[in-house]
C-alpha positions in Angstrom: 26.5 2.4 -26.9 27.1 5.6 -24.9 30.9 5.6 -25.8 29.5 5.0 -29.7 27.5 7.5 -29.8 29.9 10.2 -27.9 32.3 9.1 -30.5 30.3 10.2 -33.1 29.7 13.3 -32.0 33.2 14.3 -31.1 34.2 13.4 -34.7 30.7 14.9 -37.0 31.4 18.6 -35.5 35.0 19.1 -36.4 34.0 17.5 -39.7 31.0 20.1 -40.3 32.8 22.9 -39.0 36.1 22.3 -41.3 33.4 21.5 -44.5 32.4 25.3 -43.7 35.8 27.2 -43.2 36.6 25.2 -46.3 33.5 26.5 -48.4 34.2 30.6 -46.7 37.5 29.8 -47.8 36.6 28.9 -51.7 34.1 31.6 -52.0 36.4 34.2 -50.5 39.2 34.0 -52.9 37.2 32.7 -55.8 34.3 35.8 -56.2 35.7 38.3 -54.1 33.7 40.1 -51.0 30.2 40.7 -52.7 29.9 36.9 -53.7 31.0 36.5 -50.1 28.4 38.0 -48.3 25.6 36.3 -50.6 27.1 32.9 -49.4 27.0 34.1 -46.0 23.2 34.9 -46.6 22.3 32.2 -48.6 24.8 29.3 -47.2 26.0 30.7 -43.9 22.9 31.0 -42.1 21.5 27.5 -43.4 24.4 26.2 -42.1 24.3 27.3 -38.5 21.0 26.2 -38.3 22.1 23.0 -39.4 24.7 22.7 -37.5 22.8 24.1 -34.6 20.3 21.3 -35.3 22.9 18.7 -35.0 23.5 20.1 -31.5 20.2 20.2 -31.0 19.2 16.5 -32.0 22.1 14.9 -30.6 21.1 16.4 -27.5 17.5 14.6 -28.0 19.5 11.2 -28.9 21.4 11.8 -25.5 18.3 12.3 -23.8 16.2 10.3 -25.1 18.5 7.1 -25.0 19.0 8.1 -21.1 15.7 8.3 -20.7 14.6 5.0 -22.3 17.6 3.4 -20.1 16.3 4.6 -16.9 12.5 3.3 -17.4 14.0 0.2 -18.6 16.1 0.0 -15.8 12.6 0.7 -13.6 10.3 -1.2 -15.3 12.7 -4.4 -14.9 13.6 -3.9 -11.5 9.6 -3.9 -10.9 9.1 -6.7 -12.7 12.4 -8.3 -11.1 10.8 -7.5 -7.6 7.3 -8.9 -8.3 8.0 -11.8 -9.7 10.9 -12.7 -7.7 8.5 -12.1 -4.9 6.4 -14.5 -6.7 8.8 -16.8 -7.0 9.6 -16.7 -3.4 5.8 -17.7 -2.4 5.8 -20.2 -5.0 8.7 -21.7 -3.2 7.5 -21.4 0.0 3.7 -22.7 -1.1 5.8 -26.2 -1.8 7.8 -25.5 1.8 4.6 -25.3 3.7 4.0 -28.8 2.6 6.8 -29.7 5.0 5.5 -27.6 7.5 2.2 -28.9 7.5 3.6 -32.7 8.1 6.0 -31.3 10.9 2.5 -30.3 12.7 1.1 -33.5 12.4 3.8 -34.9 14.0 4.0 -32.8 16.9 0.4 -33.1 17.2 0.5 -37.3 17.1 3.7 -37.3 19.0 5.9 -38.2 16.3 3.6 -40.7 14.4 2.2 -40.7 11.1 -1.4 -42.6 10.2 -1.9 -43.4 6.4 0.6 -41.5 5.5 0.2 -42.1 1.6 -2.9 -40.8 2.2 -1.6 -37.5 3.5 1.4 -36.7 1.1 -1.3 -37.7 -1.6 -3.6 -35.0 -0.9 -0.8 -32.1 -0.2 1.1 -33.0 -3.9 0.6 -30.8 -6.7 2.1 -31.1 -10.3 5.4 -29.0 -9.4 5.9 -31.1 -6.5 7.8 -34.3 -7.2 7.5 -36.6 -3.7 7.1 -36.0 -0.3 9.0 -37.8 2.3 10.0 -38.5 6.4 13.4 -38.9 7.6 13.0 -40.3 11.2 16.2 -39.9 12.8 17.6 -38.5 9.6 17.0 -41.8 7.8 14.1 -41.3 4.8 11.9 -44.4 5.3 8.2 -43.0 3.5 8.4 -41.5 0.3 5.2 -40.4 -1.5 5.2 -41.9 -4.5 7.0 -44.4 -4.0 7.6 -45.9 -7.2 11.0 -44.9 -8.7 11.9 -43.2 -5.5 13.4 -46.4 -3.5 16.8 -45.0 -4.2 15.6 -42.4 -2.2 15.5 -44.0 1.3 19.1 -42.6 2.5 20.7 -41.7 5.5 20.9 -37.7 5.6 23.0 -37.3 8.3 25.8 -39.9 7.1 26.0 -39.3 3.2 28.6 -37.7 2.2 26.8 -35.5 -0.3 23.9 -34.5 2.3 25.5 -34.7 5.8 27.0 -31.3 6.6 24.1 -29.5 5.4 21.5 -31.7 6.8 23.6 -31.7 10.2 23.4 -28.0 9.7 19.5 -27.9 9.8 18.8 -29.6 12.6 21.5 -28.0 14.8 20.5 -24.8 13.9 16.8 -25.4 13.9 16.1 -23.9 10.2 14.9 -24.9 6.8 17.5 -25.6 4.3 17.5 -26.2 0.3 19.4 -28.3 -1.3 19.8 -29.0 -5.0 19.8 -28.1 -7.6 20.1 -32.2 -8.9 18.6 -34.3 -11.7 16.0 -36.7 -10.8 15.7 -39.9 -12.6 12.1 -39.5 -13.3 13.7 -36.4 -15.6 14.4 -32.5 -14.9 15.6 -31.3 -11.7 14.7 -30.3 -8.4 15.5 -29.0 -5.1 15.3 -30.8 -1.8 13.8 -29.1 0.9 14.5 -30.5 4.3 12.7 -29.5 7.4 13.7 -30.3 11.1 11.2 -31.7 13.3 11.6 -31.3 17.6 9.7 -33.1 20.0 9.5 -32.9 23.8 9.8 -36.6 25.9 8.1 -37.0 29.3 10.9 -34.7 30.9 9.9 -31.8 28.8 13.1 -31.6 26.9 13.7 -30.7 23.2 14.6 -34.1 21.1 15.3 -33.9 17.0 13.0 -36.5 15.6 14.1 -35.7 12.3 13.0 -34.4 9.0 9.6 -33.9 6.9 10.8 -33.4 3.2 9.6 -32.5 0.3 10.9 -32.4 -3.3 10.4 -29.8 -5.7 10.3 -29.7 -9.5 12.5 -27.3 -11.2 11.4 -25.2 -13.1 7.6 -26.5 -12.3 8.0 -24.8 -9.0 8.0 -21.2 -10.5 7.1 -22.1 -13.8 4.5 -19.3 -14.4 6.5 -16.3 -13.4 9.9 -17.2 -15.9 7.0 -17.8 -18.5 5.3 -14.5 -17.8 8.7 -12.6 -17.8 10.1 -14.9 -21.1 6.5 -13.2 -22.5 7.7 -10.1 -21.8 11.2 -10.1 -23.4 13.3 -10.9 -20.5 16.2 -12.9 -20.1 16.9 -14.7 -16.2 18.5 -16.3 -13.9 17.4 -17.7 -10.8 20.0 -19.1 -8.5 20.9 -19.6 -4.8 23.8 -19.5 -2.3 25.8 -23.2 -2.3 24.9 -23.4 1.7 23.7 -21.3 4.5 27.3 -20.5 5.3 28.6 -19.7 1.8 28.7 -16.8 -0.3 28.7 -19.0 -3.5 25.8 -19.0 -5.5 24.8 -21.7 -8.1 22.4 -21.5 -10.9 19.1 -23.3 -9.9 17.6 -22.2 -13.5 18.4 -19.8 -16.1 16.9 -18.9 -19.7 18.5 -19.8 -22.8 20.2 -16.8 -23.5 22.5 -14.5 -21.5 21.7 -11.6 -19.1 23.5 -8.3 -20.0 24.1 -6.3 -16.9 21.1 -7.3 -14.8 18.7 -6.0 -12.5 18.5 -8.1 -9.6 16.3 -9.2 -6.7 17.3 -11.4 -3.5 15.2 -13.2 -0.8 15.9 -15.4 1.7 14.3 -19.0 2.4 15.6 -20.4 6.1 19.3 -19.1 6.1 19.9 -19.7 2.6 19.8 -16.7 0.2 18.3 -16.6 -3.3 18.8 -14.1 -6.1 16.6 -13.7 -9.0 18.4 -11.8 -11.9 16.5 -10.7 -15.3 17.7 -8.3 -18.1 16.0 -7.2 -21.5 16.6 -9.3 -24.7 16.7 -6.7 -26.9 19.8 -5.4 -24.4 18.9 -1.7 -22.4 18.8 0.6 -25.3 16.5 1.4 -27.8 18.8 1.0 -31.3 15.6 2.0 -33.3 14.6 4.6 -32.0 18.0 6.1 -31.8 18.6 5.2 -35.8 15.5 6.8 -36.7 16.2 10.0 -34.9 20.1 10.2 -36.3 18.4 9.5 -39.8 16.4 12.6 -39.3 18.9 14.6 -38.7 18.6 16.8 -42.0 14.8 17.0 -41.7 15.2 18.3 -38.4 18.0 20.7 -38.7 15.6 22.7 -41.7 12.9 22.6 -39.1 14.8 23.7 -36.4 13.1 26.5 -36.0 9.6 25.5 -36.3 10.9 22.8 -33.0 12.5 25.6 -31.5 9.1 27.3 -31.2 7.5 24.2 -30.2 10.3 23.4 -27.7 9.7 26.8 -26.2 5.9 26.7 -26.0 5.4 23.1 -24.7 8.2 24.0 -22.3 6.2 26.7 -21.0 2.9 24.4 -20.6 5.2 21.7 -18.9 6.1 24.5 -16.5 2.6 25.3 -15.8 1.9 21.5 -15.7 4.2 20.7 -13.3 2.4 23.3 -10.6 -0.5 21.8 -11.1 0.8 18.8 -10.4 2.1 19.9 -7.3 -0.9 22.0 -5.8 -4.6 20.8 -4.4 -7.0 22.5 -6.9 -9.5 22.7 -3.7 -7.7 24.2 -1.3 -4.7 25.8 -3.5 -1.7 24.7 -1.3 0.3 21.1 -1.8 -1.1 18.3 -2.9 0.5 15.1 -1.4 2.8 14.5 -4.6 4.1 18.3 -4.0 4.5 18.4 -0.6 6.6 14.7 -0.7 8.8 16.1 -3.2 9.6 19.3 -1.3 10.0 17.7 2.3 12.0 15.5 0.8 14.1 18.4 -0.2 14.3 20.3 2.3 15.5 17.4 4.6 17.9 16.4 2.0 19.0 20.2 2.0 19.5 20.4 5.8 19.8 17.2 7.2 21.0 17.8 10.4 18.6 20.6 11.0 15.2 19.6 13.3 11.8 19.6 11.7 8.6 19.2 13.2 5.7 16.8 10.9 2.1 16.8 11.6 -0.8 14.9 10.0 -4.1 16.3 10.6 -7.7 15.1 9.7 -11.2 16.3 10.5 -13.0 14.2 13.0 -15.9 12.2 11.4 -15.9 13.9 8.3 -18.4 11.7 6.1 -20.8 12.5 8.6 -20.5 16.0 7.1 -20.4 14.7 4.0 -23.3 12.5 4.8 -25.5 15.2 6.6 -24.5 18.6 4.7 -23.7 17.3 1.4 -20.3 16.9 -0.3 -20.0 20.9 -1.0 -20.4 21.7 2.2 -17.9 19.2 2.7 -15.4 21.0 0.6 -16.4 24.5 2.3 -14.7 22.8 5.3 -11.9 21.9 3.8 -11.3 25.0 2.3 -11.7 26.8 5.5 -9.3 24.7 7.4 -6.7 25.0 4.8 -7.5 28.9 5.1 -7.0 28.5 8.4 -3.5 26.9 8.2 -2.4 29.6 5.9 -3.1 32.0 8.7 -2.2 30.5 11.5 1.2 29.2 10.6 4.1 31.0 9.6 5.3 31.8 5.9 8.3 28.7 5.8 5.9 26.1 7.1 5.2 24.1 4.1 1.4 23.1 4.0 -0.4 20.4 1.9 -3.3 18.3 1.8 -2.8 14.4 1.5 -6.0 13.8 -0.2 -9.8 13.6 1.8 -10.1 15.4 4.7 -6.1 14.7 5.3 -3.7 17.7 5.9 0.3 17.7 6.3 2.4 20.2 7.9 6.1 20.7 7.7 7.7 23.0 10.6 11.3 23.8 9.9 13.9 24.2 12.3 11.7 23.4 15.0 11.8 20.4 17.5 8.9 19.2 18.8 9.0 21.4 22.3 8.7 24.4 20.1 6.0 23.5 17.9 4.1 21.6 21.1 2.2 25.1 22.0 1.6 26.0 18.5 0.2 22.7 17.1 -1.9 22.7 20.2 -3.0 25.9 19.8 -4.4 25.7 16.4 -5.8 22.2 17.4 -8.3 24.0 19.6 -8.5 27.1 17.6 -12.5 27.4 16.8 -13.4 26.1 13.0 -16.8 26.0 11.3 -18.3 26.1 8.0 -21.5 28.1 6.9 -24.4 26.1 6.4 -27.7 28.3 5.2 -26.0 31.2 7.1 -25.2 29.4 10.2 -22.3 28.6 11.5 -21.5 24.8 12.4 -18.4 24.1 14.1 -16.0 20.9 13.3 -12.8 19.8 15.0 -9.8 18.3 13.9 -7.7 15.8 15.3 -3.8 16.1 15.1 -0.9 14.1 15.2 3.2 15.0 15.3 6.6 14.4 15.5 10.3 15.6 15.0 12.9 14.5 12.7 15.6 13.7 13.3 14.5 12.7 16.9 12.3 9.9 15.7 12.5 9.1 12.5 15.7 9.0 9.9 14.4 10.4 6.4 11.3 11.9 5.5 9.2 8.7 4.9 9.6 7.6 8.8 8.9 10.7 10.0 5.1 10.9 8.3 4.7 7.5 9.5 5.4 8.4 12.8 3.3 11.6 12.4 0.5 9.0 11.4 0.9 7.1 14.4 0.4 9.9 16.6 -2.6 10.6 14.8 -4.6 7.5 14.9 -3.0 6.7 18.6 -5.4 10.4 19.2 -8.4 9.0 17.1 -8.3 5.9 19.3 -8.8 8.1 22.5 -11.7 10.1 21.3 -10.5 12.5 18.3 -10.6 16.1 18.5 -7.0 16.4 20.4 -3.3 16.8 19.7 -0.9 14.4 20.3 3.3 13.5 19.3 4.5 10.7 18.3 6.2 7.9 21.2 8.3 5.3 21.0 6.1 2.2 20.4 3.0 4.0 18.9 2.2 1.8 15.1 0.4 2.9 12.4 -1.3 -0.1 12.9 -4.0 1.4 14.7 -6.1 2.3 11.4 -7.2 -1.6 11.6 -9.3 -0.5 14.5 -10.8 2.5 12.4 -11.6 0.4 9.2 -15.2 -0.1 10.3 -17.3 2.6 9.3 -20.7 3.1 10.4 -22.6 1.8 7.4 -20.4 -1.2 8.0 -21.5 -1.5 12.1 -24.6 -0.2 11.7 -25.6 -3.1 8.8 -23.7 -5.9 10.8 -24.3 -5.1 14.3 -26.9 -8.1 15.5 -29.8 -6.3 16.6 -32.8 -3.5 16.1 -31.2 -0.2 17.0 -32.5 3.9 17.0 -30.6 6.9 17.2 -33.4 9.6 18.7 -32.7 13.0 20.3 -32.7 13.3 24.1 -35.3 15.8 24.4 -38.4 15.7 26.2 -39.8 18.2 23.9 -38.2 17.6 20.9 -37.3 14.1 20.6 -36.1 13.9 16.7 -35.7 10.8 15.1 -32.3 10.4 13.9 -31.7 6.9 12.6 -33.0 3.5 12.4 -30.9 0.6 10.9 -31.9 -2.4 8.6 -32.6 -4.5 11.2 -35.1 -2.3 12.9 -36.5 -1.1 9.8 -37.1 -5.0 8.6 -38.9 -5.9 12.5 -41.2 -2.8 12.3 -42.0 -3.3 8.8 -41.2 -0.4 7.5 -39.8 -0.6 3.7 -37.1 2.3 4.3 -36.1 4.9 6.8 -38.1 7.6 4.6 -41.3 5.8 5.5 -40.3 5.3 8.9 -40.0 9.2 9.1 -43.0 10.0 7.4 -45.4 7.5 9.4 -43.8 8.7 13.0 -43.1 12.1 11.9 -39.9 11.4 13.2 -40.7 11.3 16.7 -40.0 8.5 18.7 -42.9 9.4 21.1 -45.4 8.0 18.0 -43.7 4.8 17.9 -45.1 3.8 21.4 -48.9 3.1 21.7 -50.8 5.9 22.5 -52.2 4.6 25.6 -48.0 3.8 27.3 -46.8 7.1 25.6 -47.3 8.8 28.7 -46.2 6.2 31.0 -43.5 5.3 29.1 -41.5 8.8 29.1 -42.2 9.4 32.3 -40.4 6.1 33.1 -37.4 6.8 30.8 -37.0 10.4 32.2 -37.4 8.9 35.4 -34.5 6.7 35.0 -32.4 9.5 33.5 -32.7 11.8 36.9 -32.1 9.1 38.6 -28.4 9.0 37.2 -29.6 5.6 35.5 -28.5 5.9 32.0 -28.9 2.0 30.6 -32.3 0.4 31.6 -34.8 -1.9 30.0 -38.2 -0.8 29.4 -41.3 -2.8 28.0 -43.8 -1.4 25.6 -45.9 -1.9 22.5 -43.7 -0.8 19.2 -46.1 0.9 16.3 -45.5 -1.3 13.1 -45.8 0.5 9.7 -49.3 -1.4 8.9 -50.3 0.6 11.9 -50.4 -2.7 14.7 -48.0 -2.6 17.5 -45.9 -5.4 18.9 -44.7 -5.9 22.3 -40.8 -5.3 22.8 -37.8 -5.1 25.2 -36.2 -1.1 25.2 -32.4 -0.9 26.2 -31.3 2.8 26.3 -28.5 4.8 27.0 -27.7 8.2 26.8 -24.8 10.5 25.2 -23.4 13.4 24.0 -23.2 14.2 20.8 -20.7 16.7 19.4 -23.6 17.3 16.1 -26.9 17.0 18.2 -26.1 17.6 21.8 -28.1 14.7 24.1 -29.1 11.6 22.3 -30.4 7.9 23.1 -28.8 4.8 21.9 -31.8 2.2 21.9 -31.9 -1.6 21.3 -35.0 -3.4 20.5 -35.6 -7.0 21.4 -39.2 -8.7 20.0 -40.2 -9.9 23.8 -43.0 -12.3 22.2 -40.2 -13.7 19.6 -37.1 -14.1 22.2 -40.4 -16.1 24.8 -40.8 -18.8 21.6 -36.7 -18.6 21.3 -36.0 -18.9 24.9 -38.9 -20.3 26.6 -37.3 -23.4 28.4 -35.1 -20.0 30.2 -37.8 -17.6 30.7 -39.5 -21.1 32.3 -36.7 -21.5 34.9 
C-alpha cells in the first residue's frame, strides 16, 4: 500500500504542476500581460493553495496510515503476548495433570489405587484421556472405552520411540501431536517421565503419566476471544525438541498477512503463536476518505493551517506537562524515564550514578499532620534537591513520597560523599510555625557498572533502597551484587494491616512519668475494654494511661514500671486492674517495652492479657 500510495504521489504533482504551466501558458499569449496578472490573482494563488494542500494532505495520509500501522502493529503484539501467554497456561493447566499423577507415584512407590477414580476427578472437557505407561508400555487409560487401541509400546513404535526415548533420557516433558483421534478432532500427547529411587538409592525410569489433550478445546477461549476481535492465527510448535521445524497444531480459516508473533516454551519443545488483522494492517477507509477530501481541504487550507499551528502550540505545552510533577515542578516519572533513557542512549559508554529516594514513614505524616502538610514535605525535599545538586543532575519524582536522581558522568565513588551528604542533610516541614524534622532513606548505583540499560540500573537503585529500609531507614546505601527488589514483600504490611491482625490487646503510650500521652490503642484492646472507638477511649482516660489503672494501684503500679526501667529491665510483666469504659475494672497481665521514637522521643509498647480469661482458658496449666 505504501508503494501505492508513493506512486500516486509521484505521478499527481507533475500532473498538477504541468495543468498550471499549461493554463499561464494559454492566458499569456491569448489576453496579453493585464489578463495575465488577473489569472495570477484570481487562478494563481488558488492554485498554490491547492496544490500546497495536496502536499499538505498527502503528508496527513502518510502519517496517518503510519500511524494507524504502528498501533496496529502494538495492539496485536499485546494481544499476541497475552493470549499466547494464555495459551501457554492453558496448556500447562492440562500438563499439570501429569504432574499431579507423577507425585502420586512417587509418593506410593510407583503404585496407583483406583486409578479410574483419580484420572476421573482430574479430566475436564478439553482433556480427552489420561493414561500410565509403566515401563513405557500404556496399560490404564481413563476412559477407557474407544481408547484400547491406545495401550502401545512408547519406546518401541516407530512413530513414538525417538521422542519418547528422548523424554526419559533427558528427564523433560515432551508434546507430541498434533494427530486425529478417532473419537473426532485432534490432540496433542503429552508424555511425562516418571523416576523412582530402589532400596540402593539410585535413580530408576518407571515410566510415563500421560495425558491427552483436545485441540483446539485446550485453548479454545483465547482463539475465540481473538477471532472476536478480528484476528487471524496460527498456533504451531517445533516437530521435536531437537528440530527447528515447526508444524501447525491449529490455525484459523483464513491466512495471516505478515504476522506478529509470540513464542514460549513447554519442556524443550518450543511453541509460537502467530496472529495478524483480518482487515490486513492498514486502514483503506480512512485513507479513501481523506484522498476524497482532498479538494475540501486544499480551500480550507488555511483555516487548518491556523488550526495546525495553534493545536501544535497546545501539544507543545501539553507535552511539558506531561513531563513535569505539578507538586514539586521537576520530572514526573514518565519525564524523567524518557530523558534517562536518552541520555544513556546519547552516551553510552559514559558512567552515571541513579538514586531512588523516599521519605521514611511517610503516611504517618500523612496520618498525623494531614495530607497538606504531607505535600509541604514533599515540596521541601524536592526544593532541597534543586539546591543541593548540581545544574546537569536530572531530578524527578516517581509518584508518592518517591524521588529519582540521575548523576552524569559520575561513578558511584564520586557521587558516594555527595549522596551521603544530602542523605543526612537536616529536612523539616512547618507545622503551626514549628519546625518538624523528617528523614529520607536513599538508595544508588552506577551504570554501566551494574546494570546494562536504563531499566536495570533503577531496579538496582531500588534494591539498594529497600535493602536500607530493611535495616532501619533513614540511611544511604549502593547497590551489591545479590541485593533483589524483592525485599518490598517484607514492607507490604502496613500498620493498619499489623495493627488489625496482630493477635492481641496492644497500647502505644508516651514514656514519661509526667506526661504519659496516650498514643494508640488497637481494635482488639478497644473491643476488651469496651470502649466503642479510640475517641471514647481518649475522652474517658483523658489520654493518659495513668487513668486506666485503678486508682488505688496507680501509685504502686508506676512506681513498679519505673522501677523496672532503672533497673535496665525494659520487657516485664505487671499485674493490675484495667478501667473498662462502663467505668468497672478488670484484672490483666501488662507486657511493656520501651523505645525510641524518631516522632515522640520515649514510648511504651504494651500488651494486655485478660488474666481471669487466660485462668478459665488455661486452667489445667496454671494448675500444674
Amino acid at each position: 500500500m505504501y508503494k501505492d500510495y508513493a506512486q500516486f504521489v509521484f505521478f499527481i504533482k507533475p500532473i498538477l504542476f504541468f495543468n498550471f504551466c499549461a493554463i499561464m501558458l494559454y492566458y499569456k499569449n491569448s489576453h496579453g500581460q493585464n489578463e495575465v496578472n488577473q489569472v495570477k490573482k484570481q487562478t494563481l494563488v488558488p492554485l498554490i493553495v491547492f496544490l500546497l494542500g495536496i502536499c499538505l494532505v498527502s503528508l496527513i495520509v502518510y502519517k496517518t496510515d503510519t500511524h494507524e500501522k504502528e498501533q496496529r502493529h502494538i495492539t496485536a503484539q499485546l494481544n499476541v503476548a497475552t493470549y499466547g501467554e494464555q495459551i501457554k497456561n492453558e496448556i500447562t493447566n492440562g500438563i499439570e495433570i501429569t504432574d499431579t499423577l507423577k507425585q502420586i507415584l512417587i509418593s506410593e512407590d510407583g503404585e496407583i489405587h483406583q486409578f479410574e477414580t483419580i484420572a476421573g476427578n482430574l479430566m475436564s472437557d478439553s482433556i480427552e484421556s489420561v493414561q500410565l505407561a509403566p515401563n513405557g508400555v500404556v496399560t490404564d487409560i481413563y476412559p477407557a472405552n474407544e481408547n484400547e487401541a491406545g495401550k502401545i509400546d512408547l519406546l518401541h513404535d516407530k512413530d513414538r520411540r525417538k521422542i519418547s526415548c528422548y523424554a526419559r533420557d533427558n528427564h523433560t516433558i515432551i508434546t507430541q501431536g498434533p494427530f486425529k483421534l478417532k473419537q473426532g478432532g485432534y490432540g496433542i500427547a503429552v508424555r511425562n517421565p516418571v523416576y523412582l529411587k530402589d532400596k540402593n538409592g539410585h535413580e530408576y525410569f518407571w515410566g510415563f503419566t500421560i495425558v491427552i489433550l483436545r485441540v483446539p478445546d485446550i485453548f479454545s477461549d483465547s482463539i475465540s476471544a481473538l477471532s472476536n476481535f478480528g484476528y487471524e492465527y496460527k498456533i504451531s510448535k517445533t516437530v521435536a525438541p531437537w528440530s527447528d521445524t515447526y508444524k501447525v497444531v491449529y490455525q484459523s480459516d483464513g491466512q495471516t498477512n505478515h504476522p506478529v508473533s509470540y513464542t514460549f516454551t513447554i519442556g524443550d519443545e518450543n511453541w509460537k503463536f502467530e496472529v495478524s488483522p483480518k482487515s490486513g494492517w492498514r486502514n483503506a477507509t480512512l485513507l479513501t476518505i481523506i484522498i476524497g477530501m482532498f479538494l475540501t481541504i486544499s480551500l480550507l487550507l488555511s483555516v487548518l493551517t491556523r488550526i495546525w499551528l495553534v493545536e501544535n502550540e497546545h501539544k507543545k505545552k501539553f507535552q511539558i506537562l506531561a513531563r513535569t510533577d505539578s507538586l514539586t515542578n521537576i520530572y514526573n516519572r514518565y519525564g524523567f524515564d524518557e530523558f534517562t533513557e536518552k541520555m544513556i542512549q546519547k552516551n553510552p559508554k559514559a558512567h552515571f550514578v541513579a538514586a531512588l529516594l523516599d521519605i521514611d514513614d511517610f503516611k504517618f505524616i500523612n496520618d498525623i499532620y494531614g495530607h497538606n502538610y504531607g505535600d509541604r514535605a514533599l515540596k521541601n525535599l524536592a526544593d532541597s534537591m534543586k539546591t543541593f545538586f548540581p545544574s546537569d543532575a536530572l531530578l524527578g519524582r516517581n509518584g508518592g513520597d518517591e524521588f529519582c536522581i540521575l548523576l552524569p558522568n559520575c561513578t558511584f565513588a564520586e557521587a558516594d560523599i555527595q549522596l551521603q551528604k544530602f542523605t543526612k542533610l537536616p529536612k523539616s516541614f512547618s507545622y503551626h510555625g514549628k519546625e518538624h524534622a523528617f528523614y529520607i532513606s536513599l538508595g544508588y548505583a552506577e551504570y554501566p557498572t551494574f546494570a546494562s540499560n536504563r531499566s536495570q540500573l533503577m531496579r538496582c537503585a531500588d534494591a539498594a533502597l529497600y535493602e536500607i529500609k530493611l535495616h532501619g531507614k533513614n540511611g544511604c546505601m549502593v547497590y551489591r551484587e545479590g541485593l533483589r527488589s524483592g525485599a518490598r514483600k517484607q514492607l507490604g504490611f502496613t500498620f493498619k494491616d499489623i495493627s488489625e491482625h496482630l493477635p492481641g490487646a496492644f497500647i502505644i503510650y508516651r514514656a514519661d512519668k509526667e506526661d504519659d500521652e496516650l498514643f494508640f490503642a488497637n481494635d482488639e484492646f478497644l473491643h476488651m475494654s469496651g470502649y466503642k472507638d479510640i475517641d471514647e477511649l481518649f475522652r474517658l482516660t483523658e489520654k493518659s494511661f495513668r487513668n486506666l489503672i485503678r486508682e488505688d494501684e496507680q501509685q504502686q503500679i508506676e512506681s513498679s514500671i519505673w522501677e523496672q526501667i532503672d533497673n535496665g529491665n525494659e520487657n516485664d510483666y505487671i499485674h493490675f486492674h484495667l478501667r473498662k469504659a462502663n467505668g468497672t475494672y478488670f484484672s490483666v497481665l501488662d507486657h511493656g517495652r520501651i523505645v525510641e521514637s524518631p516522632q515522640y522521643g520515649k514510648v511504651f509498647y504494651v500488651l494486655f492479657m485478660d488474666l481471669e480469661d487466660m485462668h478459665i482458658r488455661y486452667n489445667d496449666k496454671f494448675a500444674r
